[in-house]
C-alpha positions in Angstrom: 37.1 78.8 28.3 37.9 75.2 29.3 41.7 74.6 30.0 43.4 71.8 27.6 43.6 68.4 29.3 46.9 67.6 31.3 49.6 65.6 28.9 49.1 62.8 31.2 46.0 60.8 31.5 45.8 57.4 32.2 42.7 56.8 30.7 44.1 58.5 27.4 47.5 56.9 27.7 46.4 52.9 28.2 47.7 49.9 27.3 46.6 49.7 23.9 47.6 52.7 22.9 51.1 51.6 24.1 51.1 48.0 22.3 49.7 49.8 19.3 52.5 52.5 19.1 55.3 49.3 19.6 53.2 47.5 17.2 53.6 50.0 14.4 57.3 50.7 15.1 57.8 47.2 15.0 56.1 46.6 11.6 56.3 50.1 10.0 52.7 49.4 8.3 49.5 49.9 10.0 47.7 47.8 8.5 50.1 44.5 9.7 50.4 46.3 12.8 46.7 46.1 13.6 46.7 42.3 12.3 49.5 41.3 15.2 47.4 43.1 17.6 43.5 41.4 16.8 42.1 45.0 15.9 40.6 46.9 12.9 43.1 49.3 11.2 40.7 52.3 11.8 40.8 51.3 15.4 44.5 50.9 15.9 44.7 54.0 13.3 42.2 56.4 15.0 43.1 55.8 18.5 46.9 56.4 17.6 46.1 59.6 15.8 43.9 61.0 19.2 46.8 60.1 21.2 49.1 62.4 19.0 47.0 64.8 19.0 46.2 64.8 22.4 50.1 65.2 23.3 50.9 67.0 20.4 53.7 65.2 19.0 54.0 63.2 15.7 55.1 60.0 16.4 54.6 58.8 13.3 55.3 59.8 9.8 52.9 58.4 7.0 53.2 58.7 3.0 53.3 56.8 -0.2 56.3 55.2 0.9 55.1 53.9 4.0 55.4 54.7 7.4 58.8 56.3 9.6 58.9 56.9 13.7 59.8 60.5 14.2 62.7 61.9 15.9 60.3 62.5 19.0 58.5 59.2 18.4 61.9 57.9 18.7 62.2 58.5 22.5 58.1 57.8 22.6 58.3 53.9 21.4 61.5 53.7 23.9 59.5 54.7 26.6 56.0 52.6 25.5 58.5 49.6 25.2 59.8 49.9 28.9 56.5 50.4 29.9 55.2 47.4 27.9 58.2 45.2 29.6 57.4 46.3 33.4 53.5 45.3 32.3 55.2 42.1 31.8 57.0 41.8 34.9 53.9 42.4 37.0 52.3 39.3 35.1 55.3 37.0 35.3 55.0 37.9 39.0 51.7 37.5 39.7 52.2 33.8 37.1 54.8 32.8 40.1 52.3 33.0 43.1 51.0 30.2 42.6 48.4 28.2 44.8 47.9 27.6 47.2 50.6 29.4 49.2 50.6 32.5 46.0 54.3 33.3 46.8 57.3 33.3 49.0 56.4 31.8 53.1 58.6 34.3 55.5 59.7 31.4 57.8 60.7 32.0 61.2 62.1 29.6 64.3 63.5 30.3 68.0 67.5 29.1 68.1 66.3 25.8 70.2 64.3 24.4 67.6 65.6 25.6 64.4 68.8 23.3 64.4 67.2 20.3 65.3 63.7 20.6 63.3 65.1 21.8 60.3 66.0 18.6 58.8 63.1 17.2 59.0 61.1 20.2 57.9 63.1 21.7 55.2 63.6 18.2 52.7 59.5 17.3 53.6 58.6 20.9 52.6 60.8 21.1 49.5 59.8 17.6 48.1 56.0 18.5 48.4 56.6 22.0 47.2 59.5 22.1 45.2 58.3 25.9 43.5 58.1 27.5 47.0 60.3 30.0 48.6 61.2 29.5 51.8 63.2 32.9 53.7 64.0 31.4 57.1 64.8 33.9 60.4 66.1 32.6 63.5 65.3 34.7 66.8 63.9 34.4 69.9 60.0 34.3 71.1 60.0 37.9 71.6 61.3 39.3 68.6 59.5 36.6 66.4 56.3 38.0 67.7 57.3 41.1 66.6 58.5 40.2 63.5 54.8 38.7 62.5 52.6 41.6 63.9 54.9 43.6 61.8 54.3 41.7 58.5 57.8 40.9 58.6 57.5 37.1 58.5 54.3 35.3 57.9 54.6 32.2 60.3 57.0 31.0 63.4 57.8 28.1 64.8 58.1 28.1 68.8 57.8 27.0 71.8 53.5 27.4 73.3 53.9 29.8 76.5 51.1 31.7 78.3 49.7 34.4 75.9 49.7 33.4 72.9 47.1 33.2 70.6 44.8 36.6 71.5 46.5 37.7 68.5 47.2 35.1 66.5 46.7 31.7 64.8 47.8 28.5 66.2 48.5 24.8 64.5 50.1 22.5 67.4 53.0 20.7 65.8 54.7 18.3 68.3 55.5 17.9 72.4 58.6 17.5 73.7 60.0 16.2 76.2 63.0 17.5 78.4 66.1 15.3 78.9 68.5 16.1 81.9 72.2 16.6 80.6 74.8 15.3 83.2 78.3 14.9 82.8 79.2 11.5 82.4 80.1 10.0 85.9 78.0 12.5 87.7 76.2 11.1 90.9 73.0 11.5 89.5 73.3 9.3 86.3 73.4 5.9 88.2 69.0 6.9 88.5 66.9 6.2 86.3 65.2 9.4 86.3 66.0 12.9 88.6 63.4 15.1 90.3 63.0 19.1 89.9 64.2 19.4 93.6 67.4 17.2 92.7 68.2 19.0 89.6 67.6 22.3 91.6 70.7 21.5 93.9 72.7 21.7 90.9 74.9 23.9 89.1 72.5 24.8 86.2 73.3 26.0 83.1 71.0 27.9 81.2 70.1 30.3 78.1 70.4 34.0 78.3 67.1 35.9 79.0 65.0 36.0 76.3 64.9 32.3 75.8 62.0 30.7 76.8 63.7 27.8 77.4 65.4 29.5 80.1 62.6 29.7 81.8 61.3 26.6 81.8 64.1 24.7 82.7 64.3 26.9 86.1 60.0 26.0 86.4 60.9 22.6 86.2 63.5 22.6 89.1 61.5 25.1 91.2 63.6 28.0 91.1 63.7 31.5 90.9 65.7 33.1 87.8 68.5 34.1 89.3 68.5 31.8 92.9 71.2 29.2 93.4 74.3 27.7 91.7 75.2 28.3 87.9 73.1 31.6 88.1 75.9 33.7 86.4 75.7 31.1 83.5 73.9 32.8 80.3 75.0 31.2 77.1 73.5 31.6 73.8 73.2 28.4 72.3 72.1 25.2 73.8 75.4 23.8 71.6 77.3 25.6 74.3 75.4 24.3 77.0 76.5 21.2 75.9 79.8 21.5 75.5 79.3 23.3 79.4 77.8 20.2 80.5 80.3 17.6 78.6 83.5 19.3 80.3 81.8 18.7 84.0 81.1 22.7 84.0 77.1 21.9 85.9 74.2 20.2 84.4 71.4 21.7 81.8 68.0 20.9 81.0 67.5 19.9 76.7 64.9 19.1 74.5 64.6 16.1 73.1 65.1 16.4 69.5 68.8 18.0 70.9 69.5 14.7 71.9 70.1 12.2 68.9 70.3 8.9 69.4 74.5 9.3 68.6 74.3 12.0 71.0 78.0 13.3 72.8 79.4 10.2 74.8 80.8 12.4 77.6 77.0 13.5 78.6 74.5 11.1 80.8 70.6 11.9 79.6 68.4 11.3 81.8 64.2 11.9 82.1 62.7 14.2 84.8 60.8 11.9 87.4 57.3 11.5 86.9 56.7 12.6 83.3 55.1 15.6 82.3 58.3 17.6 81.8 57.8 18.9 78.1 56.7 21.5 75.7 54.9 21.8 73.0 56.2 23.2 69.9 53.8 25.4 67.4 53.1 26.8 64.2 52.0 30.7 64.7 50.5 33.3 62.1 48.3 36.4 62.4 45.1 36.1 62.8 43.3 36.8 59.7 46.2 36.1 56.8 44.3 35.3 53.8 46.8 31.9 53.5 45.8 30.4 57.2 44.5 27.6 55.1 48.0 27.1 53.6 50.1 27.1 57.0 47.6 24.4 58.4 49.0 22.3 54.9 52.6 23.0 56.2 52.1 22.2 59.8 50.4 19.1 58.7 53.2 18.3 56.8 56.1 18.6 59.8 53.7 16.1 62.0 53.6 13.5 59.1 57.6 13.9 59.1 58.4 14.5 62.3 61.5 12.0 64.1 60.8 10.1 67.1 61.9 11.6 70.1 59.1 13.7 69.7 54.7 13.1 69.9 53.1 15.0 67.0 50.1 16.9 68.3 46.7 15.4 67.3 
């Protein structure tokens, strides 16, 4: 002998069922019930009376006087109502991802560029797309990298370096060049523009490891990370760099868009000789996400609004 069917089913137990057993709570008459929801009353009537018997409880109550919800119907309509509500979260949430980015852009940045591009980005992005959210991380290269392969944000903005790309998406933003902080008065500020090899002799201030700025400031002077003056020098921001730089501590290497045009009297900015010195700053995302299309709207967005100190890429 066949067993009886489990009290759960979600074939048995489906939507309609559950906006026909609100419906008739709501009304108390089957026949208006089945009028609010577009169907027959022998279709609303029949497939509430398999349901009942399916679970074998009486939710509802019918004689000459009309219609009453059971004690245990009671607890059932609670239930089919919550149910019925959560239904119409999932659509209100699915209404909100709209096109063409279909929901919230995980946003992150490394510390030297978030400061700095952020007001440009932020007022361009939310003027053009007022509706979207934007969660913003700041970390460094490393951890960003992580961050995306992990799903945990969805695009970064950084510096290019060597290796990027197997893995991921790329939209060139802008390139940047590097300006030489000096104190004011220092010996070098009376040139119009310093060598690696001069810079090199100096007292250098740079990022902690982990920055890839770090890094490239000490490329551009021809040094090795931890040769020479100013060596013990790790700071975490290149706000503190300046402030290094400003009270005569050494000099330090900055991007441009870290040097506005009201930028602090005390300091001397000066180019590296012979151009060249710059990076270029990108838009990354995983290879593959389904809204590539809609980062390449964003990233031609920054170029359009982007200050200038900087080149937007082509």
């Amino acid at each position: 002998m066949a067993s009886d069917p489990p009290v759960y089913d979600p074939k048995a137990t489906s939507i309609p069922v559950l906006r026909y057993l609100v419906a008739v709570a709501t009304h108390l008459h089957f026949a208006r019930a089945a009028s609010a929801c577009r169907v027959s009353q022998p279709t609303l009537s029949a497939l509430i009376a398999t349901w009942e018997k399916r679970v074998r409880v009486r939710v509802f109550e019918r004689n000459q006087h009309g219609v009453r919800v059971t004690p245990a119907g009671e607890r059932i309509i609670a239930a089919a109502r919550a149910a019925l509500i959560a239904l119409e979260a999932v659509e209100n949430a699915a209404g909100e991802a709209k096109p063409p980015f279909y929901g919230p852009v995980r946003l992150g940045l490394i510390p030297t560029v978030a400061p700095y591009a952020l007001p440009f980005i932020i007022p361009a992005i939310e003027r053009a797309h007022p509706e979207l959210e934007l969660p913003l991380r700041e970390d460094t290269t490393a951890e960003l990298l992580k961050a995306i392969d992990a799903g945990r944000i969805d695009v970064a903005i950084l510096a290019l370096v060597p290796g990027l790309g197997q893995r991921h998406a790329i939209d060139a933003l802008y390139r940047e060049p590097f300006l030489i902080a000096l104190p004011r008065g220092h010996r070098l500020g009376a040139q119009a523009s310093i060598t690696g090899d001069q810079l090199g002799q100096e007292r250098l201030l740079l990022l902690a490891e982990g920055h890839c700025l770090r890094d490239q400031a000490l490329a551009l002077c021809n040094r090795l990370a931890d040769a020479g003056h100013g060596a013990d020098y790790r700071a975490t921001s290149l706000e503190t760099l300046r402030q290094m730089v400003a009270g005569g501590t050494g000099v330090t290497v900055l991007p441009a868009l870290a040097c506005p045009d009201d930028a602090d009297r005390r300091l001397a900015l000066r180019p590296f000789a012979g151009g060249g010195a710059e990076r270029t700053i990108c838009m990354l995302s995983r290879r593959g996400d389904p809204r590539t299309a809609a980062y390449g709207l964003l990233a031609a967005l920054i170029r359009r609004r982007l200050p200038p100190q900087v080149e937007r890429a082509s």
